[in-house]
C-alpha positions as CSV (number, residue, x, y, z in Angstrom):
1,X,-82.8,63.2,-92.0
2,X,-84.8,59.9,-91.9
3,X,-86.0,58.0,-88.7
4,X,-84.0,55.3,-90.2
5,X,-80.8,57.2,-90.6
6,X,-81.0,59.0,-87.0
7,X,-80.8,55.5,-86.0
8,X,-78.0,54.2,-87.8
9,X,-76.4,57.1,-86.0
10,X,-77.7,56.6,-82.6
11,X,-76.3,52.7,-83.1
12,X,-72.9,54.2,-84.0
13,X,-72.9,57.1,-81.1
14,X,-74.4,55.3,-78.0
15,X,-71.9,52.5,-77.7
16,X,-69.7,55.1,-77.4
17,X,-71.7,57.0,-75.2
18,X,-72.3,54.5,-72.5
19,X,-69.8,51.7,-73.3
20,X,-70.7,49.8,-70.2
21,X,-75.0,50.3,-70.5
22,X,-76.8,47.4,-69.0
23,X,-79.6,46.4,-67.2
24,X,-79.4,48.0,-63.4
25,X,-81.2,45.4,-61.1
26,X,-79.6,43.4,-59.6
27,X,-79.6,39.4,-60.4
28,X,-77.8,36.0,-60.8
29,X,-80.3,33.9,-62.7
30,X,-83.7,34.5,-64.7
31,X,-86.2,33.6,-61.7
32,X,-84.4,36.4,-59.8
33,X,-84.4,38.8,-62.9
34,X,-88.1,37.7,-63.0
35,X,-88.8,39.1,-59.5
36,X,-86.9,42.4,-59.4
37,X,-88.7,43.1,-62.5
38,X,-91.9,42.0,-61.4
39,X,-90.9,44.6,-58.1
40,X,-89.5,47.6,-60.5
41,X,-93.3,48.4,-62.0
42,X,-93.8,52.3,-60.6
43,X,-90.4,51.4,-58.4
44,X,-86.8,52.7,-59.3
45,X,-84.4,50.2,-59.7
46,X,-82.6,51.2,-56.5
47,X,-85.1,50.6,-54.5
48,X,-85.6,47.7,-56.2
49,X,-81.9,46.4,-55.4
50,X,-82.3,47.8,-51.9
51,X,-85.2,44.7,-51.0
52,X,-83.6,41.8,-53.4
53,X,-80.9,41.1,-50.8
54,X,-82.8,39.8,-48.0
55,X,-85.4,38.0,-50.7
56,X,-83.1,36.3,-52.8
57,X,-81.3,35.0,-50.0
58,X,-85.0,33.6,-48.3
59,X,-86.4,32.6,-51.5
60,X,-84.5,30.3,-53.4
61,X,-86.4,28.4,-56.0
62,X,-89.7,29.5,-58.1
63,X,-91.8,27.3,-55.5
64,X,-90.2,29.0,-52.4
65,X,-92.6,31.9,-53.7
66,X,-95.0,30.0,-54.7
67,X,-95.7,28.9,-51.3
68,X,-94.7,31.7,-49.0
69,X,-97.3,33.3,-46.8
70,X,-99.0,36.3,-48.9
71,X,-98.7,38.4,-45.9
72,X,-95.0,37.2,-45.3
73,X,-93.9,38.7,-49.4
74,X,-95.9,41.4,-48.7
75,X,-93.8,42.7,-45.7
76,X,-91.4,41.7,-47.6
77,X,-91.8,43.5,-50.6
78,X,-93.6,46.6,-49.1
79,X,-91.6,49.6,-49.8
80,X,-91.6,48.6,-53.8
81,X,-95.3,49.8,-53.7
82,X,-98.6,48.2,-54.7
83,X,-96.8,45.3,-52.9
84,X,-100.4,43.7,-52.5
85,X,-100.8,43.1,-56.6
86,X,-97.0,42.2,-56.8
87,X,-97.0,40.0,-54.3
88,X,-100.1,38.0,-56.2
89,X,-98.2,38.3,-59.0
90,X,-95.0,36.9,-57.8
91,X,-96.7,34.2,-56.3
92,X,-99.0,33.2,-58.8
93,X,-96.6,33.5,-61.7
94,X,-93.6,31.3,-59.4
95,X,-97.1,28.7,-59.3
96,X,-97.0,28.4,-63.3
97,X,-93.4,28.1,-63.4
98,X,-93.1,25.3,-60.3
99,X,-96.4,23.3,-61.9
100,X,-95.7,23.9,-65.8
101,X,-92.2,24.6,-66.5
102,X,-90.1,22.3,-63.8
103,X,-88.9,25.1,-61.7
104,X,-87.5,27.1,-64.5
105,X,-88.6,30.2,-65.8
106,X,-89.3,29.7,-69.6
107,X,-87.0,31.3,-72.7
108,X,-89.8,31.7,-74.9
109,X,-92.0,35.1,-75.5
110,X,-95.0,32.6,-75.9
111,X,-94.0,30.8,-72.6
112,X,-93.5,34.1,-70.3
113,X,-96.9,35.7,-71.5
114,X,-98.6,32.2,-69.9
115,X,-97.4,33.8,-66.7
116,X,-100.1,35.6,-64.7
117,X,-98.8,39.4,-64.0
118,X,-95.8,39.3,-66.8
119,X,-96.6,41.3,-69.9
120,X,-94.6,41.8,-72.9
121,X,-92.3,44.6,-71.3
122,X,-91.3,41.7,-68.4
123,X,-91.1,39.0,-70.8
124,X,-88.4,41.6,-73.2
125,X,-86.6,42.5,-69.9
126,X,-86.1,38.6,-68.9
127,X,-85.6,37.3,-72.5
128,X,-83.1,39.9,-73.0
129,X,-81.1,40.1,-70.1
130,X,-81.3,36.3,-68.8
131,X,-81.4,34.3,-72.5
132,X,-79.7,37.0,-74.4
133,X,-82.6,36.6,-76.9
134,X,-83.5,40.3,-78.9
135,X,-87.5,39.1,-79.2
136,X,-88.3,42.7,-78.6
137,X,-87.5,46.1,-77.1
138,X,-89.0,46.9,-73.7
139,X,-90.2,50.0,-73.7
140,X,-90.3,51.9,-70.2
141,X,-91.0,55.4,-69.0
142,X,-87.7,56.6,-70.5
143,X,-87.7,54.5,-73.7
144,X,-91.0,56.0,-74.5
145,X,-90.0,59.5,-73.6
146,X,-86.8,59.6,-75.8
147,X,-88.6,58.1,-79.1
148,X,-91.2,60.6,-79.0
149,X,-88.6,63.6,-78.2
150,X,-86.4,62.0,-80.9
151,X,-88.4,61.7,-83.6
152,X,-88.9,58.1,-83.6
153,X,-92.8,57.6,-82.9
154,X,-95.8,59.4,-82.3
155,X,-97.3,56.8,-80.3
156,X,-98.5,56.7,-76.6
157,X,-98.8,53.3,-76.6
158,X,-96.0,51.0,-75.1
159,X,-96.6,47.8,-77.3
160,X,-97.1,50.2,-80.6
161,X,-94.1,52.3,-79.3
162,X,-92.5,49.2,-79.5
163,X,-93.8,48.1,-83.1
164,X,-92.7,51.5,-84.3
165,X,-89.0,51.1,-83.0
166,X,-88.4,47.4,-83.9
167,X,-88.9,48.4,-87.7
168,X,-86.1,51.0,-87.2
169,X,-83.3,49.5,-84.8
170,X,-81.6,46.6,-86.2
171,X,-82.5,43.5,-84.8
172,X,-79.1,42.5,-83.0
173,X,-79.4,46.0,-81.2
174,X,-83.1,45.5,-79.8
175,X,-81.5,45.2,-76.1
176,X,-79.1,47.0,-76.0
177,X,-81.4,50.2,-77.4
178,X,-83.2,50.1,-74.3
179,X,-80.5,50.4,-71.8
180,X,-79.1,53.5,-73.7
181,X,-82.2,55.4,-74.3
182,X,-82.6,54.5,-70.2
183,X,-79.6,55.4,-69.2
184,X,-79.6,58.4,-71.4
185,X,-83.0,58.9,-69.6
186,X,-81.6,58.7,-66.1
187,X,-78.2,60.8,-66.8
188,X,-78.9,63.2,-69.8
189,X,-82.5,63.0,-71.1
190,X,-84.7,64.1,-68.0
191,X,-88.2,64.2,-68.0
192,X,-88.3,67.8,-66.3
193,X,-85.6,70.0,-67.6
194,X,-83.6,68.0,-70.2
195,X,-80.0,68.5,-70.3
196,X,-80.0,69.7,-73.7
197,X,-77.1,71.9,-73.9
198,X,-74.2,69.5,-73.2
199,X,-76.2,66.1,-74.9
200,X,-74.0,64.0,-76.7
201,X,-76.6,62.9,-79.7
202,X,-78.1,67.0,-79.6
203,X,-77.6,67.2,-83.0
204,X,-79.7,64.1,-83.4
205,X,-82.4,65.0,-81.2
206,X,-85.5,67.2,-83.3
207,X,-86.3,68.5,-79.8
208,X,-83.3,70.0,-78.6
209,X,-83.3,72.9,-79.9
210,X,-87.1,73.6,-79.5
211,X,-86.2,72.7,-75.8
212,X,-83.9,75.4,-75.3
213,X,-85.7,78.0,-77.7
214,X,-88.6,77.4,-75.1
215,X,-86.4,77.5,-72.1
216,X,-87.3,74.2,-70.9
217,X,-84.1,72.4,-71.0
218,X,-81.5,72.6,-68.6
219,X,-78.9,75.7,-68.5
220,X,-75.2,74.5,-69.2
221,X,-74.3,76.9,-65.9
222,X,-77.1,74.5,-63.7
């Protein structure tokens, strides 16, 4: 089977598969998507929603950042990790935004990647989610461990992982692929002992079988 046509399929099966897939931090506008996904670098998301509370509630507005104490965030912040560089980050990316862009976080690839600290996986996770706009697939820890065990890419790089999959998945699906490879990461797809023997796209998977010939997958009795 082609890449191409294992991912015609995988379009047609995941839908299915996780009808309700999204992204997991929590959020009510883009400046607050911004943050948590500022915070969720080397973080799981539910420690990320654990902290978001208390600092969406105190911080309001991109300037409320902007000007809050470093060593206030940081406390803040702290059990994210690395909460030094992601405090600098927050605060110097909620800077741009209050001085360049009114207060609002931009809707524009170009515009994001002016933001100190956001990259082009931040800039996909904010574009998608907050302006439902499919500019590009972010491609995470789990993202990148499903293409490669599916066939998809050979590539260790995010940004070339990325090229690979955007010439594959059509367009209108470039979001939405990356909450089902990440929830299929988090509930089927693990990076230690896949659960191989009861996956719903097995038969679409080049590694499944090799998994369980090897002994590394998951036993259906576990």
């Amino acid at each position: 089977m082609t890449v191409r046509g294992r991912v015609a399929q995988l379009v047609e099966i995941f839908p299915e598969v996780y009808p309700g897939a999204h992204c997991e931090l929590d959020y009510k506008n883009p400046l607050q998507l911004l943050i948590a996904t500022i915070l969720s670098a080397q973080c799981t998301d539910k420690r990320v929603n654990m902290v978001t509370p208390a600092l969406f509630k105190k911080y309001k507005t991109a300037a409320d950042y902007a000007k809050a104490p470093q060593a206030r965030l940081e406390n803040a912040i702290k059990s994210t990790g690395f909460f030094r560089n992601k405090t600098k980050s927050i605060r110097a990316a909620t800077s741009t935004i209050a001085e360049k862009f009114g207060g609002k976080v931009p809707s524009t690839m170009e515009e994001l990647r002016e933001l100190p600290g956001v990259g082009r996986k931040t800039a996909n996770v904010v574009l998608g989610n907050a302006f439902d706009k499919n500019e590009g697939i972010v491609v995470d820890t789990h993202v990148a461990r499903l293409s490669q065990r599916l066939g998809l890419t050979k590539e260790k790089d995010a940004e070339k992982i990325e090229r690979d999959l955007m010439k594959f998945v059509p367009h209108e699906h470039w979001t939405n692929w990356s909450h089902w490879l990440i929830w299929h990461g988090r509930r089927r797809c693990y990076a230690r002992k896949p659960d191989c023997s009861t996956c719903e796209i097995f038969r679409l998977c080049p590694s499944g079988k090799v998994f369980l010939r090897r002994g590394v997958a998951r036993k259906a009795d576990e």
